[in-house]
N, C-alpha and C positions, 0 to 999 in steps of 0.2 A: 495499816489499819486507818490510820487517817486520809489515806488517799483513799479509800473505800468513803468514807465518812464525806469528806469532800466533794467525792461525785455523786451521792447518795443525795448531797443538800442542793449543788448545783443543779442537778436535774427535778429535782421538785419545785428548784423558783422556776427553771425555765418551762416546765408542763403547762402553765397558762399561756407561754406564749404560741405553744403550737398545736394548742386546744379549739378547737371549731367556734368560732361568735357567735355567739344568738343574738339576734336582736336585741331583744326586751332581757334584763337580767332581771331573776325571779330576785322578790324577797326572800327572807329567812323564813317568816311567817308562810308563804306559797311552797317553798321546798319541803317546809313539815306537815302541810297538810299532803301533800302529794306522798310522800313515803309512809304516812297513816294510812292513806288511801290504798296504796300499793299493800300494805301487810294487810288489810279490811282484806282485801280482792282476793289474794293468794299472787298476784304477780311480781311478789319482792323476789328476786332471785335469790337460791338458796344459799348457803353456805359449802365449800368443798368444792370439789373438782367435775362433780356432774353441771353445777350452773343452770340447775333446772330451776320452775319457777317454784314455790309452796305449794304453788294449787296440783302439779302434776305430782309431787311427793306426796301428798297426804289430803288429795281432792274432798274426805270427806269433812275436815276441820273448816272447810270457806265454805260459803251458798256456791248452789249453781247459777253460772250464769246466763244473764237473759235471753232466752231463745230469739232464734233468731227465723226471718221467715222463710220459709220454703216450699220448693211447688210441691202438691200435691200428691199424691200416689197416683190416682189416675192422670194426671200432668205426666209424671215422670213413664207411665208404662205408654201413653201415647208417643214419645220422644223415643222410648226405645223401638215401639215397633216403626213408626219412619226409619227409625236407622236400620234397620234389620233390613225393609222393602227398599232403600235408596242403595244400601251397600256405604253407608259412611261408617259401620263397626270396623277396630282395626284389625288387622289380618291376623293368624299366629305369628309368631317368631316375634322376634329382633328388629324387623325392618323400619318398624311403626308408619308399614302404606294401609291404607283402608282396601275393603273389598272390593270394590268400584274401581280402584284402581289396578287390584290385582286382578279382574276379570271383569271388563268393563261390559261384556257381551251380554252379561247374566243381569246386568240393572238399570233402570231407566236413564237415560240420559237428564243430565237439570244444565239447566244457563243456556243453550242453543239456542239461536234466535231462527225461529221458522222463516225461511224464507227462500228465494230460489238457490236451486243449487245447480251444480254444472254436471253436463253429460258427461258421460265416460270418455267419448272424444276430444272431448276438452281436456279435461283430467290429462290423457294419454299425450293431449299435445304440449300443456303445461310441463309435464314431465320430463318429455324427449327436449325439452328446450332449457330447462335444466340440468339436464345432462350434457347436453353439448356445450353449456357454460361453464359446466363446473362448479354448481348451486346445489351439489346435493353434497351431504353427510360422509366425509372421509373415515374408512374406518379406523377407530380410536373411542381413544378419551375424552380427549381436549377440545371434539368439538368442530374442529376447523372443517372447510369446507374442501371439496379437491381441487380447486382454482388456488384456494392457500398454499396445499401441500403441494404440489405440482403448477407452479404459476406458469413453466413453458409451454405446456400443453392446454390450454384454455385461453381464449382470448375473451376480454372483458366485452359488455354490450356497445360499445361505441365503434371500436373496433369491427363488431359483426353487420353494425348498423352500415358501416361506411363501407365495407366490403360490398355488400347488399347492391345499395345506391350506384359503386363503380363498375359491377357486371353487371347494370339495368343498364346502365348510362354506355356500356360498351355495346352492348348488343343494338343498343339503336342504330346507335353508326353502323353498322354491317347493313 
């Protein structure tokens, strides 16, 4: 019992010292108006095991408190129909994607900067030149590219550059 008794007291001197600092230590006088304040309000937390505040145990015993401001109803039903016409509501399920992103076909596109784009030739060349680096998406997870996953089989751009350069450079001399 006394060894109970003993750490019971040691650890209540030592709780200030691993008690967080505040700057400014309130008065006596500042601490009692704050916890009148707090039982005015309903924010004294309750007694027991739930730790709620007065105000959620027995809302009607406190005032309500001061409203706070908020858009509109027609505010709010213009925000939802943007969302409904851009596809930013989130989809059903679990996933928490938006509609836009589950079906980007069906809604306007937003952020694209108008400007020139490339022909399909391009595109088709971009691709094939990608491909034969090894630039494009290994299938998985992780991400990696197939010059990662297979490094013997791709050769990096300096490489292809200098190939290039030494059959230009061959064929002249013939």
């Amino acid at each position: 019992m006394k060894i109970k008794t003993a750490l019971l007291i040691a650890s209540l001197a030592a709780a200030p010292a691993f008690a967080s600092e505040q700057s400014t230590q309130l008065t006596r006088e500042q601490v009692r108006a704050e916890t009148l304040k707090a039982m005015r309000d309903g924010t004294m937390l309750s007694a027991g095991e739930a730790s709620l505040p007065m105000r959620q145990i027995n809302p009607r015993a406190y005032p309500a408190p001061a409203p706070t401001v908020s858009k509109s109803r027609d505010q709010v039903l213009r925000e939802l129909n943007q969302a409904i016409r851009t596809g930013d509501m989130l989809a059903a399920g679990e996933s928490g994607t938006k509609l836009n992103e589950v079906a980007p076909g069906q809604y306007p596109t937003q952020g694209l900067a108008a400007g020139p784009s490339k022909t399909r030739d391009q595109v088709k060349e971009e691709l094939a030149e990608a491909i034969y680096r090894g630039e494009i998406a290994a299938n998985g997870e992780d991400g990696r590219m197939l010059k990662e996953v297979y490094p013997g089989m791709y050769r990096d751009a300096q490489d292809v550059a200098a190939q290039r350069s030494y059959k230009a450079d061959d064929t002249r001399g013939l």
